[in-house]
Kinemage of the C-alpha trace (Angstrom):
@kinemage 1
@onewidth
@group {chain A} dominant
@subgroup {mainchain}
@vectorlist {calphas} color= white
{ca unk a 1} P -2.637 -26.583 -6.765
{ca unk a 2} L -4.604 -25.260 -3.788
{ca unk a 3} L -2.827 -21.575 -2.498
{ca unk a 4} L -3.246 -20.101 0.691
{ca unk a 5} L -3.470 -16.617 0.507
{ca unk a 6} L -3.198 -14.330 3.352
{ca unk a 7} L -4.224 -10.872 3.512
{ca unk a 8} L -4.069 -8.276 6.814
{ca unk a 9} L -7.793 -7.356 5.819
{ca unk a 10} L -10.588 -8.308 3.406
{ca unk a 11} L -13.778 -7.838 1.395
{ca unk a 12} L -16.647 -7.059 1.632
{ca unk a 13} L -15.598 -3.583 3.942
{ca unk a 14} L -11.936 -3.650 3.213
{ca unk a 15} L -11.167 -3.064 -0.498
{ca unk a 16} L -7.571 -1.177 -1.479
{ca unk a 17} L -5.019 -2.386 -3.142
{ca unk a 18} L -3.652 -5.174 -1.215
{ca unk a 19} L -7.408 -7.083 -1.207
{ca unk a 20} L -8.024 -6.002 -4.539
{ca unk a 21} L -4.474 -7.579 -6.206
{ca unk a 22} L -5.276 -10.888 -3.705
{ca unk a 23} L -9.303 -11.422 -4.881
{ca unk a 24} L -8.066 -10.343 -8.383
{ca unk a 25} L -5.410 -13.300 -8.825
{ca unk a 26} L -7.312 -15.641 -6.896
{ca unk a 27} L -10.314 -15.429 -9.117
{ca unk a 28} L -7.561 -15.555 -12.439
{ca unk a 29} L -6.033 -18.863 -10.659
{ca unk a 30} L -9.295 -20.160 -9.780
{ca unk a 31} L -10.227 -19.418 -13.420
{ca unk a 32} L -6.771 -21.777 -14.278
{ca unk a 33} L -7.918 -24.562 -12.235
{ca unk a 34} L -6.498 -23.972 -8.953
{ca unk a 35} L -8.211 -23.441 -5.724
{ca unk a 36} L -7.216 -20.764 -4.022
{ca unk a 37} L -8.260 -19.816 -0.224
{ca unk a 38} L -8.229 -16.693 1.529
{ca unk a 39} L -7.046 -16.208 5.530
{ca unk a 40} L -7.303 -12.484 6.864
{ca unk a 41} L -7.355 -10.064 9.889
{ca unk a 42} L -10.592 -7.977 10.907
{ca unk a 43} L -10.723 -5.493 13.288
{ca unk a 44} L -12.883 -6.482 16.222
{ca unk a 45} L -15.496 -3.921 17.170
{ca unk a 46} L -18.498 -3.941 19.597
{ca unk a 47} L -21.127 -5.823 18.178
{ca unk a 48} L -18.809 -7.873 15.917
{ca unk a 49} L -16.439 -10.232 15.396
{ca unk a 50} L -14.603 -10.602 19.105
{ca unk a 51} L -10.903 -11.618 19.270
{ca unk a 52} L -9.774 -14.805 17.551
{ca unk a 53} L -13.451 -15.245 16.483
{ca unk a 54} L -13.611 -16.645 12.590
{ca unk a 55} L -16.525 -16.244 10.280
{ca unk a 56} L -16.830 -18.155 6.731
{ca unk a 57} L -18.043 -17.002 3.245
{ca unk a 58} L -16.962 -16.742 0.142
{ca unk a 59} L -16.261 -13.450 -2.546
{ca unk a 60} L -16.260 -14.192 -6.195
{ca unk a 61} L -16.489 -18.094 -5.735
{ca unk a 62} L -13.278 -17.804 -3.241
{ca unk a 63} L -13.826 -19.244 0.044
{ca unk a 64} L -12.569 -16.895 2.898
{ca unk a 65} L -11.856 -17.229 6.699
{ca unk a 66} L -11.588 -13.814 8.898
{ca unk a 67} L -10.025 -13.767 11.982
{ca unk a 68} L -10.605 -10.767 14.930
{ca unk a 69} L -7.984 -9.034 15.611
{ca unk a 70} L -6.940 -8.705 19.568
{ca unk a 71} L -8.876 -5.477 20.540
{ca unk a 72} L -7.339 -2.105 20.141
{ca unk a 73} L -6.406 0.527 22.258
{ca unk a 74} L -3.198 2.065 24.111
{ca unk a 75} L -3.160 -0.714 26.660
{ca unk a 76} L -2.743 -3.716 23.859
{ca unk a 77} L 0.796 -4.978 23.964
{ca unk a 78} L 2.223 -3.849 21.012
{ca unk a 79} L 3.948 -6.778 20.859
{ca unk a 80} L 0.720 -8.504 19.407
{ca unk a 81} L 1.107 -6.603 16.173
{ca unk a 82} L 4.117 -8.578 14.879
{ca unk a 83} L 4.535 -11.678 17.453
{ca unk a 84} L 0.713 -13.331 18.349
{ca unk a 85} L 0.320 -17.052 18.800
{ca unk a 86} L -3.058 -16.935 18.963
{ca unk a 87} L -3.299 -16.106 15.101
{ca unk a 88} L -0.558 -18.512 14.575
{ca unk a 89} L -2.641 -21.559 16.085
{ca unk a 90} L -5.989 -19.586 13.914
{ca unk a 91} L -3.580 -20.137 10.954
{ca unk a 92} L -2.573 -23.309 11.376
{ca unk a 93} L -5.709 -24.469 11.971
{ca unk a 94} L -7.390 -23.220 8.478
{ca unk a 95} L -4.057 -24.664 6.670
{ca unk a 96} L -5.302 -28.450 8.219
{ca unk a 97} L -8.254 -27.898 7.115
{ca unk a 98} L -8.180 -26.881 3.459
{ca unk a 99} L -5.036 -28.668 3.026
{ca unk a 100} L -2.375 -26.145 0.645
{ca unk a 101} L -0.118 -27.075 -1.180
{ca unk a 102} L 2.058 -23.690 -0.998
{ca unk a 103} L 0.728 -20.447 1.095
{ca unk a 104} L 1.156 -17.053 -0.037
{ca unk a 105} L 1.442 -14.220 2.797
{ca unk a 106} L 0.246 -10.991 0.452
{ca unk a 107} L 0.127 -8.765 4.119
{ca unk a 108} L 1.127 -10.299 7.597
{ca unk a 109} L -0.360 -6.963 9.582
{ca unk a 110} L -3.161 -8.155 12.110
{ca unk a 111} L -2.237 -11.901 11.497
{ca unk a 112} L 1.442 -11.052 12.960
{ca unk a 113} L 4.707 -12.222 11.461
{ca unk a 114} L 4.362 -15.573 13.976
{ca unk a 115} L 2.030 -17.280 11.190
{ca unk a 116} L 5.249 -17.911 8.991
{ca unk a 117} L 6.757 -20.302 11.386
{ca unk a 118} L 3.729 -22.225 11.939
{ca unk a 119} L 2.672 -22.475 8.717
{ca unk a 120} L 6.218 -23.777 8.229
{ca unk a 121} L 5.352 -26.195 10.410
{ca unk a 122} L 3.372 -28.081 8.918
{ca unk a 123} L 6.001 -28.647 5.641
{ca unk a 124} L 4.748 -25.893 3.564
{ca unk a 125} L 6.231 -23.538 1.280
{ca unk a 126} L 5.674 -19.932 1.937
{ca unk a 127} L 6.367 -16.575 -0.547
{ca unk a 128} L 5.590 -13.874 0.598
{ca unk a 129} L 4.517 -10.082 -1.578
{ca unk a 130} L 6.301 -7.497 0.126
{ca unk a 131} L 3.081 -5.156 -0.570
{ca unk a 132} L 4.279 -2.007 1.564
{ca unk a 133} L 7.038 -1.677 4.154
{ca unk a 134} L 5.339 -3.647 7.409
{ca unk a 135} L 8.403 -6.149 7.567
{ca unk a 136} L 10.757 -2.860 8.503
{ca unk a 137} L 8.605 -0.349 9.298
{ca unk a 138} L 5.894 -0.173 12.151
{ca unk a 139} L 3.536 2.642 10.133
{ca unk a 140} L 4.084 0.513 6.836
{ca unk a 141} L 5.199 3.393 5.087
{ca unk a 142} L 8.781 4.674 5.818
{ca unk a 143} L 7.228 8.555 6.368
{ca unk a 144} L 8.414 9.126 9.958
{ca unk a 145} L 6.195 11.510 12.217
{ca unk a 146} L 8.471 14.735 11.123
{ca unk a 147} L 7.414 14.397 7.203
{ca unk a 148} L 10.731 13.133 6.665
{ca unk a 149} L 11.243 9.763 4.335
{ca unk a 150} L 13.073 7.095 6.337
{ca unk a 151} L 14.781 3.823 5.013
{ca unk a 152} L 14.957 1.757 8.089
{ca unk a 153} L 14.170 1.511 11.792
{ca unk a 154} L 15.538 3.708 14.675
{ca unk a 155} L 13.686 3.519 18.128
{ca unk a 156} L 13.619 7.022 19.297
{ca unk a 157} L 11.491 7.770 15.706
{ca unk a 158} L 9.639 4.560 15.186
{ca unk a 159} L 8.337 5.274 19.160
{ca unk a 160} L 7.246 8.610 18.113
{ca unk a 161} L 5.867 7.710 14.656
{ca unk a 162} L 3.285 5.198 16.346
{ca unk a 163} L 2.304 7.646 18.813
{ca unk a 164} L 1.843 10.321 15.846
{ca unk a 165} L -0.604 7.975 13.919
{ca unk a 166} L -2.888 6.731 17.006
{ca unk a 167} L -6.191 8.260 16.981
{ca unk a 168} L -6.210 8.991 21.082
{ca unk a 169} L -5.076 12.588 21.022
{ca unk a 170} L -3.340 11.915 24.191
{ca unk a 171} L -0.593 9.245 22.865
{ca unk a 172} L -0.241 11.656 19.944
{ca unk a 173} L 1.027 14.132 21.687
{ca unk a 174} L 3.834 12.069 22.471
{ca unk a 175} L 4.977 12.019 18.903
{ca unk a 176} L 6.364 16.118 20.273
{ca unk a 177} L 9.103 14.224 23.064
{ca unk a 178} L 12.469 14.402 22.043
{ca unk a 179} L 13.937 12.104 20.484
{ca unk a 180} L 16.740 11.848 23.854
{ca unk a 181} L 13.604 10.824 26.114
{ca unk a 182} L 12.598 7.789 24.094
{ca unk a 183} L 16.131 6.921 23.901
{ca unk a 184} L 16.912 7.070 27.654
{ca unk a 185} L 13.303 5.094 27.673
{ca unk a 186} L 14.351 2.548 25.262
{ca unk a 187} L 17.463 2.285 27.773
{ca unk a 188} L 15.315 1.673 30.586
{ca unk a 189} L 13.256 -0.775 28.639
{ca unk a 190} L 15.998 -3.031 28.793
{ca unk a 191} L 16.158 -3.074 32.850
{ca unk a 192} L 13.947 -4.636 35.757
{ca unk a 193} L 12.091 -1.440 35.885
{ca unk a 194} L 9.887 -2.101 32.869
{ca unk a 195} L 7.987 -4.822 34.410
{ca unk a 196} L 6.508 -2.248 36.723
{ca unk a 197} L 5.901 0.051 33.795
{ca unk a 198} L 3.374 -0.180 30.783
{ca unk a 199} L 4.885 2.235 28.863
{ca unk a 200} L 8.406 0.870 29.061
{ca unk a 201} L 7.277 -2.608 28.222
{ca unk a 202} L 5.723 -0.471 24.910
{ca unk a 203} L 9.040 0.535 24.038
{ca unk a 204} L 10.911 -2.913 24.850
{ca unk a 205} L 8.161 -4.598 22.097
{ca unk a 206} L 8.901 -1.558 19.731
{ca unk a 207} L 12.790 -2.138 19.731
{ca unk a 208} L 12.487 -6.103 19.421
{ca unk a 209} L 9.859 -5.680 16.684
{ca unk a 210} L 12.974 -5.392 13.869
{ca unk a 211} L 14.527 -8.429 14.970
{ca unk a 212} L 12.258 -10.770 16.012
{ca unk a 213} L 10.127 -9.970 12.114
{ca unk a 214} L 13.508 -10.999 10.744
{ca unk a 215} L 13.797 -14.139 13.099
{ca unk a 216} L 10.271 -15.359 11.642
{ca unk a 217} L 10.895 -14.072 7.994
{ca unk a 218} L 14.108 -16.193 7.451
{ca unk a 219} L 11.468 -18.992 7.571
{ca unk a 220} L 9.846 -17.461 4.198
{ca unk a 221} L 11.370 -20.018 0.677
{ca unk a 222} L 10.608 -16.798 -1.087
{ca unk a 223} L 9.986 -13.179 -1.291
{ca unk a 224} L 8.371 -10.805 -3.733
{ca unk a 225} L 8.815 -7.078 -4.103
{ca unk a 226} L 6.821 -5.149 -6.738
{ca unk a 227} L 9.820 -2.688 -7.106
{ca unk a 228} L 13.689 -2.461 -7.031
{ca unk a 229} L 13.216 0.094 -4.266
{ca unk a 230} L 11.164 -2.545 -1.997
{ca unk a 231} L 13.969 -4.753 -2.601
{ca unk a 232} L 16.826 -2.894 -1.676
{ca unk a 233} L 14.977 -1.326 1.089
{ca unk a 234} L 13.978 -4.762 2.489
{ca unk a 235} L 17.310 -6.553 1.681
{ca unk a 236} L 18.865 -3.344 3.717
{ca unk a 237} L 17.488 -3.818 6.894
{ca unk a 238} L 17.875 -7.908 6.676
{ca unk a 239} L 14.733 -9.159 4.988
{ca unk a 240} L 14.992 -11.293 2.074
{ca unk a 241} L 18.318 -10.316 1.178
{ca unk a 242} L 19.097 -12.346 -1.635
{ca unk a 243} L 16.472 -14.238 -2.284
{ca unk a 244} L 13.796 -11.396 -3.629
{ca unk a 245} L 12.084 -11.551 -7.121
{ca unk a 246} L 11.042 -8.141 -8.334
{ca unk a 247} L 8.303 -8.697 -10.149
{ca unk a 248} L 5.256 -6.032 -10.275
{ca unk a 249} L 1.646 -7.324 -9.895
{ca unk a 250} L -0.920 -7.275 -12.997
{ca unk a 251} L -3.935 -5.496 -13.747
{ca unk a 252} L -7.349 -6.006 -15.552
{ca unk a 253} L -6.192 -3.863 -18.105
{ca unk a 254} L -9.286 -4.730 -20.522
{ca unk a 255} L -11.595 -2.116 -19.890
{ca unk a 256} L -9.025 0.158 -19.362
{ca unk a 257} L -7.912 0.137 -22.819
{ca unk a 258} L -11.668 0.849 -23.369
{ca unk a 259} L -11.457 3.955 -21.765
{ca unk a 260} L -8.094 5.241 -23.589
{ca unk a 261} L -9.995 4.382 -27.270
{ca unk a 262} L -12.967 6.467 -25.750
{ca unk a 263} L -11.352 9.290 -24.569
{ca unk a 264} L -11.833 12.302 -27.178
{ca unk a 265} L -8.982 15.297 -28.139
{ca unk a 266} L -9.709 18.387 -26.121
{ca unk a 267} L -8.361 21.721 -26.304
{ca unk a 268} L -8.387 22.025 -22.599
{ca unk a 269} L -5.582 20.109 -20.636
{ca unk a 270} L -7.887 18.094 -18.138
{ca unk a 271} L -5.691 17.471 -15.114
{ca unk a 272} L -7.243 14.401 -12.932
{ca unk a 273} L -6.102 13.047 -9.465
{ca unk a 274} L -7.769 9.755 -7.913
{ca unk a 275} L -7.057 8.695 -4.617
{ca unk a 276} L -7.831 9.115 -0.630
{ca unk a 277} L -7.771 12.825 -0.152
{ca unk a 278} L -5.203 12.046 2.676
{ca unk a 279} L -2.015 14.068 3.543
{ca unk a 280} L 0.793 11.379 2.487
{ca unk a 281} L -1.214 10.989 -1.056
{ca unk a 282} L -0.227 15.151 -1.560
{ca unk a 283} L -3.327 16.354 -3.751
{ca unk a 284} L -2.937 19.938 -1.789
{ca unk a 285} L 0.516 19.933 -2.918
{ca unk a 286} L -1.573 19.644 -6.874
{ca unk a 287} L -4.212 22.013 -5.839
{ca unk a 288} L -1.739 24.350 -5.056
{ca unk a 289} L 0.505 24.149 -8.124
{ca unk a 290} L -2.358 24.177 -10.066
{ca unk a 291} L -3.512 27.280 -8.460
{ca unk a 292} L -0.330 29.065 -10.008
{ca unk a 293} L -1.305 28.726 -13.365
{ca unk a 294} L -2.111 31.645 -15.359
{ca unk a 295} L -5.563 31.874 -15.599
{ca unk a 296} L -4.911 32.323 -19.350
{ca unk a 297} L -3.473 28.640 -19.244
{ca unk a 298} L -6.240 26.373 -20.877
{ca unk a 299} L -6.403 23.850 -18.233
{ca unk a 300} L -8.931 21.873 -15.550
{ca unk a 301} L -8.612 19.804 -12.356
{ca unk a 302} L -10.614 16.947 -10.902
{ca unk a 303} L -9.993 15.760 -7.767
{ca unk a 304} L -11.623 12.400 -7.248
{ca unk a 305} L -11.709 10.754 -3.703
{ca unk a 306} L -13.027 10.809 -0.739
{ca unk a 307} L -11.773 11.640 2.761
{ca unk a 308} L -12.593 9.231 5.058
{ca unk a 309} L -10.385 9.370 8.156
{ca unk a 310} L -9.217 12.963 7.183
{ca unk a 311} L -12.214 15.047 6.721
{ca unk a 312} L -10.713 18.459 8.452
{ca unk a 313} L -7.907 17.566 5.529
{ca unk a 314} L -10.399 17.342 2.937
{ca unk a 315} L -12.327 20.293 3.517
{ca unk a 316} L -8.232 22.105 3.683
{ca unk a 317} L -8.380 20.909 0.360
{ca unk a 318} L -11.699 22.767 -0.533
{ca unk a 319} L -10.278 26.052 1.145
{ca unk a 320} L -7.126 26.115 -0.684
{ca unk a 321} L -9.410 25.697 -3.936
{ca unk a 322} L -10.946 28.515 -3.478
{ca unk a 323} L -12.880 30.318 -6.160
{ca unk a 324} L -10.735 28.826 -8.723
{ca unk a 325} L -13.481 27.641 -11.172
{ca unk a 326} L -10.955 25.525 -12.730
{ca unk a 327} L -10.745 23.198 -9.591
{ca unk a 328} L -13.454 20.464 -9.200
{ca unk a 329} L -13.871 17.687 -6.389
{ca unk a 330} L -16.532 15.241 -8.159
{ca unk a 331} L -15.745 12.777 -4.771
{ca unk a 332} L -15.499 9.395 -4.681
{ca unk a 333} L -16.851 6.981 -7.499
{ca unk a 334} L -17.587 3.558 -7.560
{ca unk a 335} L -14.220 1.222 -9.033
{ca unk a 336} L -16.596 -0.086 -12.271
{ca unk a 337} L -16.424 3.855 -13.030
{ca unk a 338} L -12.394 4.132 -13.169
{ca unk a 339} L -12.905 3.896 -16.826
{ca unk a 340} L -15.376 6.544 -17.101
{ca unk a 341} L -13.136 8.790 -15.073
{ca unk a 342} L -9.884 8.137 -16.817
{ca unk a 343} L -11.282 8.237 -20.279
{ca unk a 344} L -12.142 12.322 -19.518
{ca unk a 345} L -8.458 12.660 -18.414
{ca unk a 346} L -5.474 13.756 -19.926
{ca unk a 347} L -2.778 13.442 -17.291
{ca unk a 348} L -2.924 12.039 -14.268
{ca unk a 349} L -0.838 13.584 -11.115
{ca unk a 350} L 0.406 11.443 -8.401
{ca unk a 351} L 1.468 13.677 -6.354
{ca unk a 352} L 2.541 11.154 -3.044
{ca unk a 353} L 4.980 12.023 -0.387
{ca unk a 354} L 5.761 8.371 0.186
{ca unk a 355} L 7.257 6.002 -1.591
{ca unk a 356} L 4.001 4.304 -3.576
{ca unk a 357} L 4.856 0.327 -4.020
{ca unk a 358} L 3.455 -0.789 -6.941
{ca unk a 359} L 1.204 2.241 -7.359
{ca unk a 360} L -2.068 0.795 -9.200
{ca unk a 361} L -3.467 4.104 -10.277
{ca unk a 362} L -0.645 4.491 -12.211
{ca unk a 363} L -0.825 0.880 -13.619
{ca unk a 364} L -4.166 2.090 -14.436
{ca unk a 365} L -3.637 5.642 -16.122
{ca unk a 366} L -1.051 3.874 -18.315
{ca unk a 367} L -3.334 1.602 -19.328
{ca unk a 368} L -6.054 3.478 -20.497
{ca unk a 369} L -3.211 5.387 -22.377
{ca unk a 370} L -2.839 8.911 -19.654
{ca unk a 371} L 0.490 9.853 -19.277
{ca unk a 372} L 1.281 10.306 -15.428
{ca unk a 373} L 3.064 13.522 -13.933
{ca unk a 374} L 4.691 11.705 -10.779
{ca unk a 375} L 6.934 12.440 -7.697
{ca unk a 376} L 10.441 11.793 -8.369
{ca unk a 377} L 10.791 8.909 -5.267
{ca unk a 378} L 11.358 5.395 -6.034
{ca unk a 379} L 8.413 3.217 -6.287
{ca unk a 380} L 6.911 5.378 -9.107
{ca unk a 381} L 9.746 6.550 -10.836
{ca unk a 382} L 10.418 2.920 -11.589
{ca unk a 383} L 7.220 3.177 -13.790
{ca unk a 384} L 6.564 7.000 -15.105
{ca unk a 385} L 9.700 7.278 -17.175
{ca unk a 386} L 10.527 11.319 -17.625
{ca unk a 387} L 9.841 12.181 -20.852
{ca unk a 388} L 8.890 9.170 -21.898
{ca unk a 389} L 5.699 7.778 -20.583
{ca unk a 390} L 4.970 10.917 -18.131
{ca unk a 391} L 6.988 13.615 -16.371
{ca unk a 392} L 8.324 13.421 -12.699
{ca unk a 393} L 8.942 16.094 -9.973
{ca unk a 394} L 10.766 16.996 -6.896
{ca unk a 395} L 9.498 15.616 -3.493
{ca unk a 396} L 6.984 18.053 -1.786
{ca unk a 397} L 7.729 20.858 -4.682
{ca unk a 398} L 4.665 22.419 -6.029
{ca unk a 399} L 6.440 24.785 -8.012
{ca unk a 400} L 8.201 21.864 -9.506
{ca unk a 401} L 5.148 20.231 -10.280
{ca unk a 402} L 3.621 23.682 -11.677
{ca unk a 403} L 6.383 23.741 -14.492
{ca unk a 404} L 5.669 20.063 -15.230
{ca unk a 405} L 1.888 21.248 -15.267
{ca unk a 406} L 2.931 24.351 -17.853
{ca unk a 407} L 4.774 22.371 -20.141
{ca unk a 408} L 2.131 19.785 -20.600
{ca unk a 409} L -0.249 22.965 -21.668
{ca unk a 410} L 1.865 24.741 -23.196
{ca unk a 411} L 4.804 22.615 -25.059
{ca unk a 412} L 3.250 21.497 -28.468
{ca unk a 413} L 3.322 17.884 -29.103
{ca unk a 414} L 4.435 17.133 -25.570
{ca unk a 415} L 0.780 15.387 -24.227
{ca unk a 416} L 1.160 13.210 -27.949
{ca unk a 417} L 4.363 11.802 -27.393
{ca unk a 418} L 4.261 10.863 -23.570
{ca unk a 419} L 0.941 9.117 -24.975
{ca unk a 420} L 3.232 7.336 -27.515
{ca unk a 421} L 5.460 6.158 -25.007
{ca unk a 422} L 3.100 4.218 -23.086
{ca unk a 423} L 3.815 0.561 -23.172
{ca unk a 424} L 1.305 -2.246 -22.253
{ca unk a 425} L 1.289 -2.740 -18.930
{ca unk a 426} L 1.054 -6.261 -17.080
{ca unk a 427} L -2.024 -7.730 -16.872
{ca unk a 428} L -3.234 -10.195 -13.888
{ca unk a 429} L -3.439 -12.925 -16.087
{ca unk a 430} L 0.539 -12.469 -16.628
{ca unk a 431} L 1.199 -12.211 -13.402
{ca unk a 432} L -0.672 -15.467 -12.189
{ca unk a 433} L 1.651 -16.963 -15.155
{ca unk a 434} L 4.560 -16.009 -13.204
{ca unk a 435} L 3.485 -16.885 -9.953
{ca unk a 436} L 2.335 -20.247 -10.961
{ca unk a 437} L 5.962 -20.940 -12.008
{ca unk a 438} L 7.050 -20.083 -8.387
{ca unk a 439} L 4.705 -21.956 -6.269
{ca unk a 440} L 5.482 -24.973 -8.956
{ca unk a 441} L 8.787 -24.309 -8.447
{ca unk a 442} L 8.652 -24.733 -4.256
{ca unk a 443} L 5.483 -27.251 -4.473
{ca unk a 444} L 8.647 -29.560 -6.644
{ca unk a 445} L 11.516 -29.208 -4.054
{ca unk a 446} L 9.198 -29.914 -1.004
């Protein structure tokens, strides 16, 4: 078969988790003798790609075509993030060209949600991986600009929550109106006065985003959701309702177990944490549990990661550290050194205040056999099982989190059986099984 991926950004600068599960089961069903393609986003800046500009090449043997996205900035209609037929007609050009048998959408962000409908029109079968929350959420992830978790979208918040996240200063400050101002402005978003007015046309594309995603997603023969949470969620505010396979993606879980066989006993609890030293990945709400513990409790922390994007945050992080000689920040590393890190790790904390969808670092703990102390929210507590495989805690509670922490160093036999509980996680070549049976499965009805 030849399988249309999509993807909202890509290799060789883009690499998290959405790129690295699409280049990973391309290159296993490339490996099966399919041949898979790759359409994404990339951000136009000065100097490179312009709008609606592509550019060829090819990453591990997969060919790959990048489209630039419109430019950014507060006077973009925000419209163009889900509804663009510009990067419809991009999309429907590459599909004539390397002629697919079935297209899978693994991220619509950049593209918009308008390439389902054309690739539809040319008589092809479309799944798409609910990877995060774009379909119903305009951040992607359901934390609304008050910290609070959110399971759907309201104008006056989803207004505020784009404003909180844009990096102009002055549009963030309007994350602070009241929530009755954007409502009376959603209001008059709906009359003649909003073609005289940017920033009520803003608000009329923010309250049609919902249903005009849904309008283009009932076009989709199939949707995926890594967890039962991303389901429900989904089905909840009218996106694939009924017609959702939950069904998490795989890892190269090889050299992970590696890492588990090398990892050596240790008196010393070795806490680790790996991740983007960012706010809504919580590693200050670790640091300071950690902090807590008796200094007479045998235990270390490693906080790997860098910062990039939230630098004043990670040098917070530093700060709250202190002189706590216990608390290390080795930075970043390189992904071939995952195993490295994780063999010279006990536990690993995952201490998000969002719901994680398919959370790969703790695909990858399990598999190199580290029990994972998690946040009790949906998304990972489908996968650390309390008191089974790891140990789970209350959202945003560090003293929580510090019990969890004592227990591990202080309960004998605890760390041993959590290990024990570990089953094998799914690996990518799994996972391509699975989805081969699907695309069959369309590619045979159409």
């Amino acid at each position: 078969m030849r399988i249309l991926f999509t993807a909202h950004q890509f290799f060789p600068e883009s690499r998290a988790g959405v790129e690295l599960v699409t280049l990973g089961l391309a290159r296993e069903l490339k490996a099966r003798g399919h041949e898979p393609f790759v359409l994404a986003a990339k951000r136009s800046l000065p100097g490179g790609i312009r709008p609606y500009e592509t550019e060829d090449y090819e990453v591990g043997g997969v060919p790959v075509r990048r489209v630039g996205r419109p430019e950014e900035g507060p006077a973009r209609p925000y419209r163009l993030n889900y509804e663009n037929g510009e990067m419809a007609e991009r999309a429907r050009e590459y599909a004539l060209e390397v002629r697919p048998d079935v297209v899978h959408a693994m991220h619509m962000q950049g593209l918009s949600a308008s390439v389902v409908p054309a690739l539809k029109g040319l008589g092809l079968p479309v799944v798409f991986t609910a990877a995060d929350f774009w379909t119903v959420c305009p951040v992607v992830d359901l934390r609304r600009h008050d910290g609070a978790m959110c399971e759907g979208p309201e104008l006056h918040h989803c207004v505020r929550c784009i404003a909180a996240r844009n990096p102009d200063p002055r549009v963030r400050k309007r994350a602070d109106l009241p929530g009755a101002v954007v409502g009376a402005a959603g209001l008059l978003s709906r009359t003649p006065l909003a073609r005289y007015s940017g920033a009520l046309r803003q608000v009329a594309d923010v309250r049609e985003r919902p249903a005009r995603i849904r309008e283009r997603m009932e076009g989709v023969d199939r949707v995926l959701a890594y967890t039962h949470l991303t389901r429900d969620l989904l089905s909840r505010n009218g996106v694939g309702a009924g017609n959702t396979l939950v069904s998490p993606y795989g890892i190269d879980a090889d050299r992970l177990l590696e890492a588990g066989a090398a990892r050596r006993p240790s008196a010393t609890l070795r806490v680790g944490f790996v991740g983007t030293l960012a706010p809504h990945k919580g590693p200050d709400l670790l640091v300071r549990a950690f902090r807590t513990l008796p200094r007479t409790v045998d235990a270390t922390l490693e906080v790997h990661g860098g910062g990039e994007g939230y630098e004043g945050y990670a040098q917070e992080l530093r700060r709250l550290a202190g002189d706590d000689g216990r608390i290390g920040f080795p930075g970043a590393f390189p992904g071939e050194e995952l195993g490295r890190v994780l063999a010279g790790t006990d536990v690993l904390v995952v201490p998000s205040r969002w719901y994680e969808n398919g959370p790969g670092v703790v695909f990858e703990a399990l598999a190199a056999g580290a029990p994972v102390v998690a946040t009790d929210l949906g998304g990972m507590s489908e996968f650390v099982r309390h008191g089974e495989n790891g140990l789970l805690f209350r959202l945003d509670d560090a003293e929580d989190l510090a019990r969890q922490l004592r227990r591990l160093a202080g309960e004998p036999g605890l760390l041993a059986r959590l290990k024990e509980g570990i089953r094998p996680v799914k690996t990518v070549g799994e996972y391509a099984g699975e989805l081969e049976r699907v695309y069959a499965g369309l590619v045979a009805k159409k």
